[in-house]
C-alpha positions in Angstrom: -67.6 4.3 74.7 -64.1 4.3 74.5 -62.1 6.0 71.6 -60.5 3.5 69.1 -57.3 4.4 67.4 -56.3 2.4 64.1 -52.5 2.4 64.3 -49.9 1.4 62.2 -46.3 -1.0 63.4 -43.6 -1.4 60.9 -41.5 -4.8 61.2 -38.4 -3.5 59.9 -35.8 -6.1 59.6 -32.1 -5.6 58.7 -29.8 -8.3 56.7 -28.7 -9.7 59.7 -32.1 -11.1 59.8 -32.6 -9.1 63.2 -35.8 -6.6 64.0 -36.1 -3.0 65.1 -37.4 -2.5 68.4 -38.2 0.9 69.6 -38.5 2.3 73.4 -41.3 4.5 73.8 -40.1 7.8 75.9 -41.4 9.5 78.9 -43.5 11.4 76.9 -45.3 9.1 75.2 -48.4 7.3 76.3 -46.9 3.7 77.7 -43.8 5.2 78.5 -40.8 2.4 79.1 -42.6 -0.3 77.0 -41.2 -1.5 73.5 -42.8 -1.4 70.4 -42.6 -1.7 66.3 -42.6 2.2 65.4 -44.9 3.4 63.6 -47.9 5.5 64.7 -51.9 6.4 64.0 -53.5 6.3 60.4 -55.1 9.6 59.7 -59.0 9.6 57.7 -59.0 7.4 54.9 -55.2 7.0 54.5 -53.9 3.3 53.2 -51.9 1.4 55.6 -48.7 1.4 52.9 -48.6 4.9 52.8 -49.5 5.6 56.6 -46.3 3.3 57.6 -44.0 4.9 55.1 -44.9 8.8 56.3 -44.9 7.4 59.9 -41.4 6.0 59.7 -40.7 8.9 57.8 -41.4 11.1 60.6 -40.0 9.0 63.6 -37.3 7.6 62.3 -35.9 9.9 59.6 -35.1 7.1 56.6 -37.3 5.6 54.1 -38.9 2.2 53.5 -40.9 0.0 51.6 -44.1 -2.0 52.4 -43.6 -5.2 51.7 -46.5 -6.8 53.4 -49.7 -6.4 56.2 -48.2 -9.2 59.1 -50.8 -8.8 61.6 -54.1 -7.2 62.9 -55.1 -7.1 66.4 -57.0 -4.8 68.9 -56.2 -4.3 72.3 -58.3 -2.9 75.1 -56.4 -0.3 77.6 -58.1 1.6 80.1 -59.7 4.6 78.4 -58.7 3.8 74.6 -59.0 0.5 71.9 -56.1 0.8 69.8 -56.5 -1.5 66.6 -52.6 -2.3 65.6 -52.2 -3.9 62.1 -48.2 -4.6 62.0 -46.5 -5.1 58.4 -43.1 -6.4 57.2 -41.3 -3.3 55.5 -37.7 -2.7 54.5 -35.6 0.5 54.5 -34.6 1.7 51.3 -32.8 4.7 52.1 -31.0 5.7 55.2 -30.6 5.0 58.8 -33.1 5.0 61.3 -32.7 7.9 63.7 -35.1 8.2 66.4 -37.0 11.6 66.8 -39.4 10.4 69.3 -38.5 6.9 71.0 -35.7 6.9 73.9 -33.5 4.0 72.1 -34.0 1.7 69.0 -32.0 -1.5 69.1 -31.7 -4.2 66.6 -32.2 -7.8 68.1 -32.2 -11.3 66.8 -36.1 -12.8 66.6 -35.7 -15.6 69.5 -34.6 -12.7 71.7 -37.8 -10.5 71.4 -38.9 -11.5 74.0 -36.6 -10.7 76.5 -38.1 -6.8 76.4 -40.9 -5.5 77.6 -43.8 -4.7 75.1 -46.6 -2.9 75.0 -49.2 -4.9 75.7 -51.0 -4.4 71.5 -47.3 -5.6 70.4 -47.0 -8.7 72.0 -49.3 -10.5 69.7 -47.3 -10.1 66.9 -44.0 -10.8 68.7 -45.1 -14.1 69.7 -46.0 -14.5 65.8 -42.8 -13.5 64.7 -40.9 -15.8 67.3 -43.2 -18.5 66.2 -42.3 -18.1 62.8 -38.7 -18.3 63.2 -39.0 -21.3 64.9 -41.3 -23.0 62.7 -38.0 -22.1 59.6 -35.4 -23.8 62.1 -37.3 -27.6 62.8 -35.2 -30.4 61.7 -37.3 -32.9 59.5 
């Protein structure tokens, strides 16, 4: 049976009302492939506070929860990862990255014009849905 991994993906967006995107590197597991940082929930830890130590950790500022966006699993070959995906602001400092080869901000109809990891892409289409959905003309 394969090994399922509960992980944690912070939508982080900026006042420009774009989102961070982050590159996984060579050394991660789907290297090349973009993603919402964030990263695995350990025991019994709350989503809020796994995403806040997580982007603690990669990206070296602070944010705030706001709310869960998003829950999906995806199959890859030997592991299940179950991605839940929540809104968050930063609240203090920049991000930096410490793990990912380049973070880029970029406008919601242009998501996706990258390459995501396959768990991502779910809630990139919801979030490109959504912004069209708050630009119809009635």
């Amino acid at each position: 049976m394969k090994e399922v991994i509960k992980v944690v993906g912070a939508i982080i967006e900026n006042e420009s009302n774009e989102i961070l995107c982050a590159l996984r590197s060579l050394r991660m597991t789907l290297p090349n492939l973009w993603e919402f940082p964030g990263g695995k929930v350990k025991g019994n830890e709350k989503i809020n506070d796994a995403i806040v130590r997580e982007i603690k950790e990669e990206l070296n500022c602070d944010i705030e929860f706001i709310n869960i966006f998003n829950k999906h699993s995806h199959e890859y070959e030997n592991f299940i990862i179950n991605l839940i995906t929540a809104k968050c602001k930063i609240i203090n400092g920049e991000p930096i990255s410490n793990e990912h080869s380049k973070l880029i901000w970029l406008n919601k109809e242009n998501l996706f014009s990258l390459k995501w990891a396959p768990a991502d892409i779910p809630a990139v289409a919801l979030l490109v849905s959504e912004r069209d959905e708050g630009n119809e003309k009635v």
